[in-house]
C-alpha positions in Angstrom: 65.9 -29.3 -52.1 64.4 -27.4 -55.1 66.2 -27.0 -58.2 65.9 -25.9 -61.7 66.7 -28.7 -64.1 67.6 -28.7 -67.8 65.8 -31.2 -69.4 67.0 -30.1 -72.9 66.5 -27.1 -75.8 64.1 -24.8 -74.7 62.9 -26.6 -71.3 63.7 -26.3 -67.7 61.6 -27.7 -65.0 61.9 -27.0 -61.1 62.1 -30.0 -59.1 62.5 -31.4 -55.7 66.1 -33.3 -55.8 68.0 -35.2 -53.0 70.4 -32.9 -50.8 74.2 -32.7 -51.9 75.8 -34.9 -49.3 79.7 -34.1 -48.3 82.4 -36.0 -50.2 84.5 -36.3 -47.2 85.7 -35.4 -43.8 86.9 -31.8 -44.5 84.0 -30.6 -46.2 81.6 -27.5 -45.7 77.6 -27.1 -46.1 76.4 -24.0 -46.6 72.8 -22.2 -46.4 72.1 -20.8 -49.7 69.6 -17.8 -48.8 68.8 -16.3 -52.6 69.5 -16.7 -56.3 69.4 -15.4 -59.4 69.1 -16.6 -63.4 72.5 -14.6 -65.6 72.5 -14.1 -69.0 74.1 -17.3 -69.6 71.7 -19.2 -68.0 69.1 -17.9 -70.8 71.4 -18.9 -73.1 71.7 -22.4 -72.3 68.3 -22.5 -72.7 68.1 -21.2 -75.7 68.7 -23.9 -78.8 72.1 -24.1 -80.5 73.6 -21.8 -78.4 75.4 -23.3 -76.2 76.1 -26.6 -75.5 74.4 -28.6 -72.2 73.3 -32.1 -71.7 70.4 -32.5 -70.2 69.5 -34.4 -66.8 69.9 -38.5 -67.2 71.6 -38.3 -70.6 
């Protein structure tokens, strides 16, 4: 599956990643058909203004 990934200030990088797998018996998958970027999504990117870790660290 695509998604975007924070790779620290200022950078974000679509990828391909591995598909979320179900943590047990009871579980649900669903078919996510659209999304959007919020405000606080720019804002994360954005350095010092709030805090994220980036993928792998």
């Amino acid at each position: 599956m695509r998604a975007l990934v924070y790779l620290g200030p200022g950078s974000a990088e679509l990828r391909e990643r591995p598909a979320a797998q179900l943590a047990n018996g009871d579980g649900v998958a669903v078919e996510i058909v659209g999304t959007g970027i919020r405000g606080t999504e720019r804002e994360v990117l954005l350095p010092g203004r709030i805090p994220a870790r980036p993928v792998g660290a």
